[in-house]
C-alpha positions as CSV (number, residue, x, y, z in Angstrom):
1,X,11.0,4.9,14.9
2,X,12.9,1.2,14.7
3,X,13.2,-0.2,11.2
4,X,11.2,-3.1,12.0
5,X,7.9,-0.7,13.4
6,X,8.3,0.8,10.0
7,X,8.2,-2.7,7.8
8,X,5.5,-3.5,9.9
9,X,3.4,-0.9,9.7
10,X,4.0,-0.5,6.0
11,X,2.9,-4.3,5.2
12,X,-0.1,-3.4,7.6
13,X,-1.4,-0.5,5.5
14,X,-0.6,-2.6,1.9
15,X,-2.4,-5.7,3.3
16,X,-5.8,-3.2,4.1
17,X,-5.2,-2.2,0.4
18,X,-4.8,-5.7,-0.5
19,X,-8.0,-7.1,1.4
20,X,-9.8,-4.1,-0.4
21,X,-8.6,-5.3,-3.9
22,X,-10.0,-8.6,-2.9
23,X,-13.7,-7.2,-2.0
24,X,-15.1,-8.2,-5.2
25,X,-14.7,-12.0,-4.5
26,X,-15.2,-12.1,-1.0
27,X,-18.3,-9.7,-0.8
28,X,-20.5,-12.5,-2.5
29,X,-19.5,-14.8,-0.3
30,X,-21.2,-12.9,2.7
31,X,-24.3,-11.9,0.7
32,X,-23.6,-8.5,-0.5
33,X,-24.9,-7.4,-3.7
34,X,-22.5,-7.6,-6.5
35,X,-24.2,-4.6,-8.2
36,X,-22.7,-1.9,-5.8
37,X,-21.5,0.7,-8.1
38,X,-19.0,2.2,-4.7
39,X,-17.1,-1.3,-5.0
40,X,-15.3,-0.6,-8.0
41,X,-14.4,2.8,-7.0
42,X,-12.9,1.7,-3.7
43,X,-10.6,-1.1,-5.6
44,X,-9.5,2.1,-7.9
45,X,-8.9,4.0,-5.2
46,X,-7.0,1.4,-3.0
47,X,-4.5,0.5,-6.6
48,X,-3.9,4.1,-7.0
49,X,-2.7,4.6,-3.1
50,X,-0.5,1.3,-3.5
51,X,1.2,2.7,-6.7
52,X,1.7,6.0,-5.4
53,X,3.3,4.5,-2.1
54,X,5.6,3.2,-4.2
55,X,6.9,7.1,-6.0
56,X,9.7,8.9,-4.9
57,X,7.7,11.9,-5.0
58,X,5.1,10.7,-3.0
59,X,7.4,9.4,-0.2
60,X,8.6,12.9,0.4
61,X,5.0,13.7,1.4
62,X,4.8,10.5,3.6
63,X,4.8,10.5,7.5
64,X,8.4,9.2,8.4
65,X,6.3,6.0,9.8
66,X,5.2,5.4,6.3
67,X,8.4,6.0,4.0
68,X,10.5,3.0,2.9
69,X,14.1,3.3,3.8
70,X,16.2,4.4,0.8
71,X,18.2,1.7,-1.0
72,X,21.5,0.6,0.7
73,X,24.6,1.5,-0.6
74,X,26.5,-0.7,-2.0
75,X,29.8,0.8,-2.4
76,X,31.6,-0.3,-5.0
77,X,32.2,3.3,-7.0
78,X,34.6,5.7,-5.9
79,X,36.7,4.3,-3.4
C-alpha cells in the first residue's frame, strides 16, 4: 500500500475518533438529550483507541494499512 493511502486512511480513522470526542457539543445542537449515560462511554472509548494507536505495542497488532511508518533515519551515528 502507497504511503499516501496509509496517511490518508490513518487521519480518516483519527478524525471519526475526533468527531466522536466532539459529540457532547454537537449532540445538543440537533436535539439529543444531554442525559445519555452511552455518550460518555463512547468519548472514553474513542480517547483510549487514539492513545493506543499511538503505542509501539499496539502497532505490531495493527493491519499494515493502519501502522505509522517508523521514524526515518537520520544517519548521523556510525558512519
Amino acid at each position: 500500500m502507497k504511503d499516501s493511502t496509509r496517511r490518508t486512511l490513518r487521519t480518516v480513522v483519527q478524525t471519526v475518533v475526533g468527531l466522536a470526542a466532539a459529540l457532547p457539543v454537537l449532540l445538543p445542537t440537533l436535539g439529543v438529550p444531554e442525559t445519555a449515560a452511552g455518550y460518555g462511554l463512547a468519548l472514553a472509548v474513542a480517547a483510549g483507541i487514539t492513545r493506543a494507536m499511538n503505542s509501539p505495542t499496539v502497532q505490531r497488532f495493527l493491519p499494515a494499512w493502519l501502522r505509522k511508518d517508523p521514524e526515518p533515519d537520520t544517519g548521523g551515528g556510525n558512519a
